[in-house]
C-alpha positions in Angstrom: -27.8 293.5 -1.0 -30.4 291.0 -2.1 -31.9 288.5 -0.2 -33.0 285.2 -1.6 -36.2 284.0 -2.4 -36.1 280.6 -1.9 -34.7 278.3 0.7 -31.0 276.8 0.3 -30.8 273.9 -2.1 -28.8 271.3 0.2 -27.2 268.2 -2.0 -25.7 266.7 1.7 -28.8 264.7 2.0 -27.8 262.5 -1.1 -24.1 262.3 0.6 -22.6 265.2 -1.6 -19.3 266.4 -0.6 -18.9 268.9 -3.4 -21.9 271.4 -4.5 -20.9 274.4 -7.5 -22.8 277.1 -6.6 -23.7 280.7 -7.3 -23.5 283.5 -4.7 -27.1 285.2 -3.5 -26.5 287.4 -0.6 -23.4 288.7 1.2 -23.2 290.4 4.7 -21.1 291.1 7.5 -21.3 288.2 10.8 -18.7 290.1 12.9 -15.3 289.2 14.2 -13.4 289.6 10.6 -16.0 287.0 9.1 -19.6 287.5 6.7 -21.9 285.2 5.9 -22.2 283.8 2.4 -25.3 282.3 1.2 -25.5 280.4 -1.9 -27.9 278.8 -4.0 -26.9 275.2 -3.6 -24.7 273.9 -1.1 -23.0 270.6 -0.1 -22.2 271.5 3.1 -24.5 270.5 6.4 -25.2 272.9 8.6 -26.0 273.4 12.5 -29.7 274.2 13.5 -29.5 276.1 16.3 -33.2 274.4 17.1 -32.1 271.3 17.7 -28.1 271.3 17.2 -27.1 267.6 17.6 -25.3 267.5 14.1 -22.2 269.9 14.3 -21.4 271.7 11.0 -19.4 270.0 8.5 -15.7 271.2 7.8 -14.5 272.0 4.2 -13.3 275.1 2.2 -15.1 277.7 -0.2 -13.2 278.4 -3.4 -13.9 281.6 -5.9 -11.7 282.6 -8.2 -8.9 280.5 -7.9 -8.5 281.2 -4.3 -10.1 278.8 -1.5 -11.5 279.8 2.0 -11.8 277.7 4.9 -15.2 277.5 6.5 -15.1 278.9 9.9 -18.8 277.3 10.3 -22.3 276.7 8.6 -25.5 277.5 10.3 -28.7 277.5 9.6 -30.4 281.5 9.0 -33.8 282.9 8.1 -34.8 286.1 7.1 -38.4 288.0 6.1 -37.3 290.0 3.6 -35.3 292.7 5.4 -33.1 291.4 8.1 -30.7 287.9 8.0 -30.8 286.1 11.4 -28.1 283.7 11.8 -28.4 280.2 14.4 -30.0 280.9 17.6 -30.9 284.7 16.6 -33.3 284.0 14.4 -36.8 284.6 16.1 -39.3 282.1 14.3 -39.9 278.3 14.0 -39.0 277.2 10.5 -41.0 277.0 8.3 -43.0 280.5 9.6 -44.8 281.5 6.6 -43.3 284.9 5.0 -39.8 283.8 6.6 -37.3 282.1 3.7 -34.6 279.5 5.7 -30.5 279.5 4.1 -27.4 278.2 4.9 -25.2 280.8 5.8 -21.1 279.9 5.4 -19.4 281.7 7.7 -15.8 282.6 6.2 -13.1 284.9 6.5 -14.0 288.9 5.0 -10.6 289.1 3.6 -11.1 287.6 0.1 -14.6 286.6 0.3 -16.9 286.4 -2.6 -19.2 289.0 -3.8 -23.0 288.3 -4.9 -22.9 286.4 -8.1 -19.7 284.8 -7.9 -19.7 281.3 -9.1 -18.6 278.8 -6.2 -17.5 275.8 -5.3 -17.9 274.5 -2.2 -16.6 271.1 -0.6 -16.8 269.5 2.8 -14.3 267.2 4.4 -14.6 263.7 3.5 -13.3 262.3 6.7 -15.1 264.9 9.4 -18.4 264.1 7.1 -17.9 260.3 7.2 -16.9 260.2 11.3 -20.6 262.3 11.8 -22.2 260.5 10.0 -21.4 257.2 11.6 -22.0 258.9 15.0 -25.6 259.9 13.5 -26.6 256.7 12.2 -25.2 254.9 15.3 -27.3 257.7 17.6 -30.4 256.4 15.8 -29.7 252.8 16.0 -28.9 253.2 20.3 -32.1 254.9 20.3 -34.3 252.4 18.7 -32.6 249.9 21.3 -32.7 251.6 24.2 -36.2 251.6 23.3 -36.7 248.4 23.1 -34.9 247.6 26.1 -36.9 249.3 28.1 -40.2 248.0 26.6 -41.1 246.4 30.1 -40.7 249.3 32.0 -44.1 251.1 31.2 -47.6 251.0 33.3 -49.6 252.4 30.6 -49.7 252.9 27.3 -47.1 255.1 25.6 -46.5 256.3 21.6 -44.5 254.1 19.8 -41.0 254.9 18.5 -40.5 253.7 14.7 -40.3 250.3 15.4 -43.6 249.9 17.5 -41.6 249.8 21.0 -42.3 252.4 23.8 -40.8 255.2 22.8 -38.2 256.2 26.1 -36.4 258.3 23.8 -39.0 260.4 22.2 -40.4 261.0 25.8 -37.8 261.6 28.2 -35.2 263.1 25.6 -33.6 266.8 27.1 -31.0 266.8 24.7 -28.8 264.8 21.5 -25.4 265.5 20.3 -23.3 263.8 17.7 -19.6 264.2 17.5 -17.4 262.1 15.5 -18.0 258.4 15.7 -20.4 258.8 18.6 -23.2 260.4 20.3 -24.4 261.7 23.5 -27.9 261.1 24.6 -29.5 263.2 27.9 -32.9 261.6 29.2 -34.9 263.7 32.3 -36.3 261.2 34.7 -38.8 263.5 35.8 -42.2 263.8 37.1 -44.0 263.9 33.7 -42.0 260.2 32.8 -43.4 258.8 35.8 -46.8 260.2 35.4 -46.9 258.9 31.3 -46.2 255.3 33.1 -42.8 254.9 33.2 -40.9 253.1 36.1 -38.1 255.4 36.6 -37.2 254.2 40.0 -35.3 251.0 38.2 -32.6 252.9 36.7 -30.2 252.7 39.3 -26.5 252.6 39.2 -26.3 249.0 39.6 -29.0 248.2 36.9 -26.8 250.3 33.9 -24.3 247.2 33.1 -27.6 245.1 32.4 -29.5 247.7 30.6 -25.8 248.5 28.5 -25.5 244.7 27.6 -29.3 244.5 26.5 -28.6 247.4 24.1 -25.5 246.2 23.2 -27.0 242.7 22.0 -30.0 244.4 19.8 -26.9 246.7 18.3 -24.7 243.8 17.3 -27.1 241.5 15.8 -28.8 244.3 13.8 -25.1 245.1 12.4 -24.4 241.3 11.3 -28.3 241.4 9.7 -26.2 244.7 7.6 -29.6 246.5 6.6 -29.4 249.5 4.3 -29.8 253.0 5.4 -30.9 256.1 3.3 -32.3 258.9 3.5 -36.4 259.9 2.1 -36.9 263.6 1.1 -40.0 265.5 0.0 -37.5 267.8 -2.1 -34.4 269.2 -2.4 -34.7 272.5 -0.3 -33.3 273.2 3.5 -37.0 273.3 4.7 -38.1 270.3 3.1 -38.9 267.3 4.9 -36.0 264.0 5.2 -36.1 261.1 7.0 -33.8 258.9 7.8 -35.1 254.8 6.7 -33.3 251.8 7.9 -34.2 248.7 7.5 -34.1 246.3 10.1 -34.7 242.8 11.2 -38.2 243.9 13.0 -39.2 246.2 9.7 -37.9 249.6 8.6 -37.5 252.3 10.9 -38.3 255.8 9.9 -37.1 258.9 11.6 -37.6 262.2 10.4 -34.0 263.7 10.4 -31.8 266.4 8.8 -28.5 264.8 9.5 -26.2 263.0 7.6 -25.6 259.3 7.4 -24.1 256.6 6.8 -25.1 253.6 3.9 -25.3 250.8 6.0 -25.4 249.6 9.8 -22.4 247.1 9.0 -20.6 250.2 7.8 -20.7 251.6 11.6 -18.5 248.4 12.4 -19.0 247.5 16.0 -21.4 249.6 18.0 -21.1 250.3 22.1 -23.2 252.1 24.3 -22.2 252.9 28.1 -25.0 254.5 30.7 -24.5 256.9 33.3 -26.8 258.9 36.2 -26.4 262.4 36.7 -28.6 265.1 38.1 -30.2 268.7 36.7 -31.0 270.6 39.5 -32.0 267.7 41.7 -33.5 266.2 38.7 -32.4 262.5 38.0 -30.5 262.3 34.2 -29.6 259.1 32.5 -26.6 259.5 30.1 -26.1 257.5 27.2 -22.7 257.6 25.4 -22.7 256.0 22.2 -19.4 255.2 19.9 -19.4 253.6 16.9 -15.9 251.8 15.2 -16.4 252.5 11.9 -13.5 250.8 9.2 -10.8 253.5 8.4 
């Protein structure tokens, strides 16, 4: 079997549902399934290096016959080997190492190398993550801003100039459908970077959930635009999601999927919550966006 050359040719960015496609490599990904990695793809993977975007859901077709998707991840190999998700061993981007999306479908029926394909993600799945995304983003850049007051000394800026809480103190993001999950570590290295982590109590969430809740509402009724930037049209290349906003546009670099519009999110609500890592204070933001059916 032959590897490919080049990285994966990804036509999500662009909001793609449907990519045709030409089969490169072939291989076996254990329990009854093998990996297929095309050319060009439509279909957004998870990154196993920072999965907050699940994979899309959609179907495979060759030759009059269509497979459904089991999953999409992101894989690398050097030549030799293919390393799917969290196996693979390098950063991307590692020179000498070429970066794919690998669909993950049934053996039974599967295409061979060369095949033409088409390949087509769900409309609805794609639309619900990408209003969770977009809406992740937009909490972010709030929450931010919220918090502007609670700093001692000077921190980086997020992409709207505020003190960037979310950059800092983030331990993990995931998206789902129509929403997100946000984990923030109030920790020692918060505290010593300036931040006043002692005023996140349980009673001070309402407030700090109604403050986000305000900047959220009046950026959707201002309705900017929201796109994405690339560098290219390959996996590895650079994106960034752009929105612009009342205060200016916000730039994120981002390989997720999105949604055209803030009003297009519909009404946006954010909820906080405390929890604890191993005697380590957590704040918990859930995020849920009400997008129009």
């Amino acid at each position: 079997m032959t590897l490919p050359e080049a990285s994966t040719r990804v036509t999500y960015p662009a909001g793609d549902l449907v990519a045709t496609a030409t089969v490169l490599h072939v291989e076996p990904a254990g329990d009854g399934l093998v990996a297929v990695v095309a050319d060009t793809t439509s279909f957004h993977p998870v990154d196993a290096s920072w999965p907050d975007q699940p994979a899309d859901a959609g179907v495979l077709r060759a030759a009059g016959r269509g497979l459904a998707i089991r999953d999409a991840v992101v894989a690398a190999h050097d030549g030799t080997t293919l390393h799917l998700g969290s196996d693979i061993p390098v950063r991307k981007g590692t020179e000498g190492w070429v970066f794919v999306v690998a669909h993950l479908v049934d053996a039974d029926g599967a295409p061979a190398e060369g095949d033409a394909v088409e390949i087509e993600a769900d409309a609805s799945l794609r639309r619900d993550l990408s209003a969770g995304h977009t809406a992740c983003h937009l909490a972010s850049l709030a929450l931010n801003r919220a918090l502007a007051d609670r700093w001692s000394k000077a921190a980086r800026e997020d992409a709207l100039g505020s003190p960037d809480f979310d950059g800092t103190a983030i331990q993990s993001s995931r998206i789902h459908e129509r929403g997100s999950v946000d984990r923030y570590r109030l920790n020692k290295s918060l505290r010593r970077a300036g931040f006043d982590t002692a005023s996140l109590v349980p009673d001070s969430l309402d407030e700090l959930a109604g403050a986000v809740g305000a900047t959220l509402a009046s950026w959707r009724d201002a309705d900017g635009a929201v796109r994405i930037e690339r560098e290219g049209d390959r996996l590895t290349d650079r994106r960034s999601w752009v929105c612009e906003l009342p205060e200016g546009t916000a730039r994120i670099a981002c390989g997720g999927t999105h949604e055209a519009s803030v009003a297009a999110l519909g009404e946006v609500g954010v909820a906080f919550s405390l929890d604890d890592d191993a005697g380590t204070p957590v704040l918990v933001m859930t995020t849920t966006a009400h997008p129009e059916s």
